[in-house]
RODREN-702777 format. One line per field, with one value per residue: x, y, z of N, C-alpha, C in turn; chain; residue in three letters; residue number from 0. Coordinates in steps of 0.001 Angstrom, whole numbers, plus 524288, in hexadecimal, padded with zeros to 5 digits. Example, Ala and Ser with C-alpha at 12.3 -4.5 7.8 and 13.67 -1.06 7.14 Angstrom:
2
n_x	[83386 83232] .
n_y	[7E9C6 7F736] .
n_z	[81E78 81BA8] .
ca_x	[8300C 83566] .
ca_y	[7EE6C 7FBDC] .
ca_z	[81E78 81BE4] .
c_x	[83390 83264] .
c_y	[7F31C 8001E] .
c_z	[81E78 81EBE] .
cadena	[A A] .
residuo	[ALA SER] .
num	[0 1] .
END
This chain:
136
n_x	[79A49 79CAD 7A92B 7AF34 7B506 7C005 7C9C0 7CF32 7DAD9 7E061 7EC7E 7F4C7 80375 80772 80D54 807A2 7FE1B 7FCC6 7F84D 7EF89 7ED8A 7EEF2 7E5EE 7DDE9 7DF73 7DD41 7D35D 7CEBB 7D106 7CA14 7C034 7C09C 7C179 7CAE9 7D47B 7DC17 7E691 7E995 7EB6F 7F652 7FD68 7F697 7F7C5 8023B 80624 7FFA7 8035F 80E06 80E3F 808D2 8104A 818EA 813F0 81250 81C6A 823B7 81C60 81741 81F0D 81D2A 819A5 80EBB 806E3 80306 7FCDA 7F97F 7F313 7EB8B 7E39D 7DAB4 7D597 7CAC9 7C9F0 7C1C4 7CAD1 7D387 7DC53 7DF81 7E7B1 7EB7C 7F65A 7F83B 8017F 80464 80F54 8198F 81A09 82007 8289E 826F2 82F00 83676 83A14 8406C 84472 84350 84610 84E12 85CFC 86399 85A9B 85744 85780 8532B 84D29 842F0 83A5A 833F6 829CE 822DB 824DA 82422 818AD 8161D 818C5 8103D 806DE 7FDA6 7FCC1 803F8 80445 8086C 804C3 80648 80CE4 81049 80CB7 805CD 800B9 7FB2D 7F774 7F2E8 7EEA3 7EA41 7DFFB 7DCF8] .
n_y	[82873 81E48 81B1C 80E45 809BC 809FB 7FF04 7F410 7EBDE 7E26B 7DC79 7D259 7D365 7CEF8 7CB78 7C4C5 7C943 7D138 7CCE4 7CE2B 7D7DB 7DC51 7D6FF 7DCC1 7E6E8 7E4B9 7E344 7ECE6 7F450 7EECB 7EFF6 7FC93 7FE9E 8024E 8066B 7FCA3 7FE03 802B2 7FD3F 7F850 7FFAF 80357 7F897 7F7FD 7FD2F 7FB5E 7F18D 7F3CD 7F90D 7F3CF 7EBD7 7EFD0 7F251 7E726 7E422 7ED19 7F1B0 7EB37 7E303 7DAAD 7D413 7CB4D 7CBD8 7D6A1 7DF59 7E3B5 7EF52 7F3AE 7FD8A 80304 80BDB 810CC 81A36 82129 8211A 82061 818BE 81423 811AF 80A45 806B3 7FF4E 7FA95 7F24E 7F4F4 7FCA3 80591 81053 819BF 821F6 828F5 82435 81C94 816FD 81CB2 814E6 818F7 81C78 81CE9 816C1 80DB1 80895 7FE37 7F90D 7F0B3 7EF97 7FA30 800C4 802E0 80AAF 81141 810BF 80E9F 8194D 81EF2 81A77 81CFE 82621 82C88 82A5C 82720 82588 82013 8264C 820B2 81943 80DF5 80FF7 810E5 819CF 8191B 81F09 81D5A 82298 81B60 81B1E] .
n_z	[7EC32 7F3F8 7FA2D 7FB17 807FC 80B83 80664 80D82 812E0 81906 81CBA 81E8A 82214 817DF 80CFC 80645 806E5 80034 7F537 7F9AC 7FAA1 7F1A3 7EC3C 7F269 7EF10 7E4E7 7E4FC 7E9AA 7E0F6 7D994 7DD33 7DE88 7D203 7D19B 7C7DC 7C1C9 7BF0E 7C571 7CE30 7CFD2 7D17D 7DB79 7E263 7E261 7E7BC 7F322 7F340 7F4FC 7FF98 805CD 80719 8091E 81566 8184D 817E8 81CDB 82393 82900 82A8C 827E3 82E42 82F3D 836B6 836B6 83031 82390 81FA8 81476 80EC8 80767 800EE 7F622 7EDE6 7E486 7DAC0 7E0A3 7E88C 7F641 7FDE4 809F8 81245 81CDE 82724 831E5 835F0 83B68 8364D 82C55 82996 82050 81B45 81D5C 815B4 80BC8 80001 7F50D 7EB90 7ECCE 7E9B1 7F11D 7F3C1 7EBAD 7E7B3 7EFC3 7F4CD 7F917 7FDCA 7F6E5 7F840 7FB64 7F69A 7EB45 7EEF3 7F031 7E6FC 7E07D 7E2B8 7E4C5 7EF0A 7FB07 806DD 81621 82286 82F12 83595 82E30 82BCD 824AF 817F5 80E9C 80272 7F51A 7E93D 7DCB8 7D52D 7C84A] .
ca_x	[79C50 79DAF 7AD34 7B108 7B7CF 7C751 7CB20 7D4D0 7DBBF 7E427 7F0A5 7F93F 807ED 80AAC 80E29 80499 7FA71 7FE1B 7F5C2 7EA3A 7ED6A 7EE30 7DF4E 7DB2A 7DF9C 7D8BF 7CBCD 7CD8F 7D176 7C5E6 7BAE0 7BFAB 7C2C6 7CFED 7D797 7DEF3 7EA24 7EC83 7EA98 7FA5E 7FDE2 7F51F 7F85D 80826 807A1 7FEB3 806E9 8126C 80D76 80612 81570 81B63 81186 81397 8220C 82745 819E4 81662 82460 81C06 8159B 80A49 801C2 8027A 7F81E 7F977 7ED22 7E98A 7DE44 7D955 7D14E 7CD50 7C5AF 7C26B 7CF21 7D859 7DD93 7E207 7E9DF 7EE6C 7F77E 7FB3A 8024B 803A0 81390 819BB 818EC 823E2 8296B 826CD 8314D 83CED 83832 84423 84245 84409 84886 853E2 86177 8636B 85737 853F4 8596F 85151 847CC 83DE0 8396B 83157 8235E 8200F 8278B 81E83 811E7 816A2 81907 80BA0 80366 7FD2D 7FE0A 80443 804F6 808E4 80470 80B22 81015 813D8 80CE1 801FE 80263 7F67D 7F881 7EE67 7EEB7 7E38D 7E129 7D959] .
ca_y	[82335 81AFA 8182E 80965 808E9 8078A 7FA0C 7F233 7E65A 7E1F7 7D6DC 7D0A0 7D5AB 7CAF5 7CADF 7C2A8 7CBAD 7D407 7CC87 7CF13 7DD41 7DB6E 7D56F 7E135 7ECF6 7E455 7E4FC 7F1FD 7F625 7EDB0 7F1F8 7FFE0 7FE8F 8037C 8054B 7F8F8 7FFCF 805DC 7F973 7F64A 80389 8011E 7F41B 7F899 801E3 7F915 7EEE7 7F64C 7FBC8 7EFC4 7E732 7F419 7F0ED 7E392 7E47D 7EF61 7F2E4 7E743 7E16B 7D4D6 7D1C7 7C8E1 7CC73 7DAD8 7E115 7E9EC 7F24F 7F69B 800A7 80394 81053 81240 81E47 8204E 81FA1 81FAB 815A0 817B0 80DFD 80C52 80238 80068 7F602 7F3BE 7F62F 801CD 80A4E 81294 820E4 82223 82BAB 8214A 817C0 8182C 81D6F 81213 81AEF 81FC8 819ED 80F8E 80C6A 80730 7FA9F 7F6B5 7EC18 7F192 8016C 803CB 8008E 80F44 815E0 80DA3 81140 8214A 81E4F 81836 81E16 82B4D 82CE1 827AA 82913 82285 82303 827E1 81BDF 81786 80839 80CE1 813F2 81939 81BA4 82131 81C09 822FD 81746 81DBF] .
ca_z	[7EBF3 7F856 7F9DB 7FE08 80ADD 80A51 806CE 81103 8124B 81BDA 818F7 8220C 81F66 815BD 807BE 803BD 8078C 7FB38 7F38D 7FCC5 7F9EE 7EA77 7EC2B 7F60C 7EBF4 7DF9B 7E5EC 7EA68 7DBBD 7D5DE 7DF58 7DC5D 7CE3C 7CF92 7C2DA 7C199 7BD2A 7CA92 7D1D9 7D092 7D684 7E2DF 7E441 7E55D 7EE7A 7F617 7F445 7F851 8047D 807E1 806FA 80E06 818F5 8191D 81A29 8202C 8278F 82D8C 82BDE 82657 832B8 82EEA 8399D 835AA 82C41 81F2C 81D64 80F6E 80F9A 8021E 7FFFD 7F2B1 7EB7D 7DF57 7D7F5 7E40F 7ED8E 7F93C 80011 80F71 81202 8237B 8283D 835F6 83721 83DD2 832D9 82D29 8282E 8188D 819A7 81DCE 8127D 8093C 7FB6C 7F312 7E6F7 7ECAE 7E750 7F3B0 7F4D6 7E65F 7E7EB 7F352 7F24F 7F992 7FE7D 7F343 7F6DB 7FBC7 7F132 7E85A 7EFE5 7F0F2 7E128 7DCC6 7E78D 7E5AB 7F53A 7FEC0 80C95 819F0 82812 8315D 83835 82ABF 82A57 82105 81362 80C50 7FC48 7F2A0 7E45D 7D99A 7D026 7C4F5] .
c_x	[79E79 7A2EE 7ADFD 7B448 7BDE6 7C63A 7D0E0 7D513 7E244 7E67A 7F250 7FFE9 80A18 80A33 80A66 80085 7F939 7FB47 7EF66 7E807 7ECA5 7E8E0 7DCD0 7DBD5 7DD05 7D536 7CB79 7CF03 7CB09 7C1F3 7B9A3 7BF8F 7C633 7D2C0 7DC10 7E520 7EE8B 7ED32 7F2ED 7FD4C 7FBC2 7F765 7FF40 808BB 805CA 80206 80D00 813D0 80C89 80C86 817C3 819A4 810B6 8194B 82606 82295 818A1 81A70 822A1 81A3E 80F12 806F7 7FF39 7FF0C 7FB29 7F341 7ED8D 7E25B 7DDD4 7D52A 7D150 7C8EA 7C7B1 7C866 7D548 7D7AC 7E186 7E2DA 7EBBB 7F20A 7F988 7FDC9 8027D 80A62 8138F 81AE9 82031 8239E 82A0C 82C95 8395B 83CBF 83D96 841DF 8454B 8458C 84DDF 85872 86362 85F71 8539D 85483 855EA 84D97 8435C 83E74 8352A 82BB0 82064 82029 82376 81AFC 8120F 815FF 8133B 8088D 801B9 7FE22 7FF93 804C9 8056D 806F2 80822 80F18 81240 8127E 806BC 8039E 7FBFB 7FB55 7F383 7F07F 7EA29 7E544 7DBCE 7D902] .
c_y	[821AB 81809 81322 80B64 80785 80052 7F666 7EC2F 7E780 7DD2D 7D7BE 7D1F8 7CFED 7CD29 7C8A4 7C49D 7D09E 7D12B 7CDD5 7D50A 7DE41 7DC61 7DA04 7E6A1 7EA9C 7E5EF 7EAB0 7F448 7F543 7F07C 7F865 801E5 802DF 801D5 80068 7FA28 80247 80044 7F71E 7FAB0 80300 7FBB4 7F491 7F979 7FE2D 7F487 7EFA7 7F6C2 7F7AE 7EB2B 7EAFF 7F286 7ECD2 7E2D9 7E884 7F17E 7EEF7 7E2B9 7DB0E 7D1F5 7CD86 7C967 7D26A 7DA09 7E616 7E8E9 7F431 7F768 802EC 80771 81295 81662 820A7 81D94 81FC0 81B03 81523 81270 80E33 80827 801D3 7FA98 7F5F7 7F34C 7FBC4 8082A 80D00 81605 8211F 825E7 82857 81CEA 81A84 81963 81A9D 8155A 81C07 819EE 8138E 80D15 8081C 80100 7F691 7F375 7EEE8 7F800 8034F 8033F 80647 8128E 8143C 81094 81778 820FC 81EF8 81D9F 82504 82DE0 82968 82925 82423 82411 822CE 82504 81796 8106E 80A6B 811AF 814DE 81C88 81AA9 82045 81D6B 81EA2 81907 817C5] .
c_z	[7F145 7F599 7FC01 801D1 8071B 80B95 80B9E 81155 81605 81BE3 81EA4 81F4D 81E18 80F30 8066D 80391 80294 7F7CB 7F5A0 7FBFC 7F40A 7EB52 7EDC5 7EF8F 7E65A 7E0D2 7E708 7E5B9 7D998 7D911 7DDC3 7D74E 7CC9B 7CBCE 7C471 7C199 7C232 7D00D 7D40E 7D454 7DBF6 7E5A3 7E669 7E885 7F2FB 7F833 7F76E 7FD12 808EA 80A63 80B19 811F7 81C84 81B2E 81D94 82610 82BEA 82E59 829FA 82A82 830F4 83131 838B5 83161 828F8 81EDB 817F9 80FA2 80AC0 802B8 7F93B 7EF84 7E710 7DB98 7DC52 7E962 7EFD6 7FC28 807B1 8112D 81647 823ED 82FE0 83913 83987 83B49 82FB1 82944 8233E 8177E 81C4C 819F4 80E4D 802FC 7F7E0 7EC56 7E6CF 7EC8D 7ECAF 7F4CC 7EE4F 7E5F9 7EC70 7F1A9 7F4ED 7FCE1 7FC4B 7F2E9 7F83C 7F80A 7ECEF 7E91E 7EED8 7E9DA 7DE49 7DEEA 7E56A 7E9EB 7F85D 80464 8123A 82039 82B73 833E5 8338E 8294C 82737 81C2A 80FF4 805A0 7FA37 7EBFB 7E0DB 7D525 7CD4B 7BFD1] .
cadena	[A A A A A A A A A A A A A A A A A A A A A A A A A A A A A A A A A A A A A A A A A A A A A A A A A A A A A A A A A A A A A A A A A A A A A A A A A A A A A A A A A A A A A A A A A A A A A A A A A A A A A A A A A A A A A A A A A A A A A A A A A A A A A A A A A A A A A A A A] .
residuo	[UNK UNK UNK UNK UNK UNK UNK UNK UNK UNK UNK UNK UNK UNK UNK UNK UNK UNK UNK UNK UNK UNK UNK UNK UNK UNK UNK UNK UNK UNK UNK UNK UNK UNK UNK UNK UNK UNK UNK UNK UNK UNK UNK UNK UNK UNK UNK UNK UNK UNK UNK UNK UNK UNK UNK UNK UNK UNK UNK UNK UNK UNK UNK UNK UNK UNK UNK UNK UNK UNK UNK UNK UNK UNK UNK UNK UNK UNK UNK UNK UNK UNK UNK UNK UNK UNK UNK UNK UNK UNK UNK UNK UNK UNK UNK UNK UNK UNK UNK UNK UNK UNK UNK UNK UNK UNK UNK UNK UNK UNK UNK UNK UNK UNK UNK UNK UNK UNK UNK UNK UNK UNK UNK UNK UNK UNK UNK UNK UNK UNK UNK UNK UNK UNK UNK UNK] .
num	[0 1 2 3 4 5 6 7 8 9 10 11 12 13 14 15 16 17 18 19 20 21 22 23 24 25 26 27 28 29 30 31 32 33 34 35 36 37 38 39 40 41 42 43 44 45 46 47 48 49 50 51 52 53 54 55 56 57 58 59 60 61 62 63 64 65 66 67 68 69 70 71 72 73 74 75 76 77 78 79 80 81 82 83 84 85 86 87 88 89 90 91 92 93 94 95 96 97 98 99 100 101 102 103 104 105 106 107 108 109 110 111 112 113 114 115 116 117 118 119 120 121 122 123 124 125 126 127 128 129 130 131 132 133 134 135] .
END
């Protein structure tokens, strides 16, 4: 079986571009006839990562770019999500469980993705994130 190329799509760091991303992960569900069921899980994390990227990576710059790179086989998809900020250290990100931290309005979009996500992982300069979701 001849795999499809990774899917990509590249937004301008705006909010409104979050629907552009909705549209991008339907078609890439329907073309592969990913279980429906899993479509709200991918779409979080993406969503998550994709707003992370927007706001703290590219600080909301409008001229800046989020990448979403979509790789998907058989029953797994594999996500990459870069922005073009200066990246940063997964291991100074505060853990939104702990007792002062619960209260916060926002923190919780990695804890999320580490949550859903079968894998996650970051590069080393810290502005992109790949996660791996099997949707059976």
């Amino acid at each position: 079986m001849i795999e499809k190329a990774p899917s990509i799509l590249v937004i301008d760091s705006k909010h409104s571009e979050l629907q552009r991303v909705e549209k991008f992960i339907e078609d890439v569900f329907s073309y592969y006839n990913f279980n429906k069921d899993c479509f709200n899980k991918v779409f979080l994390c993406i969503s998550e990562a994709t707003v992370n990227s927007i706001i703290h990576g590219n600080k909301e710059d409008h001229r800046k770019k989020v990448e979403l790179n979509v790789d998907c086989k058989k029953h797994l998809i594999s996500v990459t999500i870069t922005d073009e900020g200066e990246g940063f250290d997964i291991n100074e990100v505060p853990n939104p469980t702990s007792k002062e931290n619960l209260l916060k309005e926002s923190g919780r979009g990695i804890h999320i993705i580490q949550t859903i996500a079968d894998k996650l992982t970051f590069n080393k300069k810290g502005n992109s994130l790949k996660f791996e979701i099997e949707c059976k």
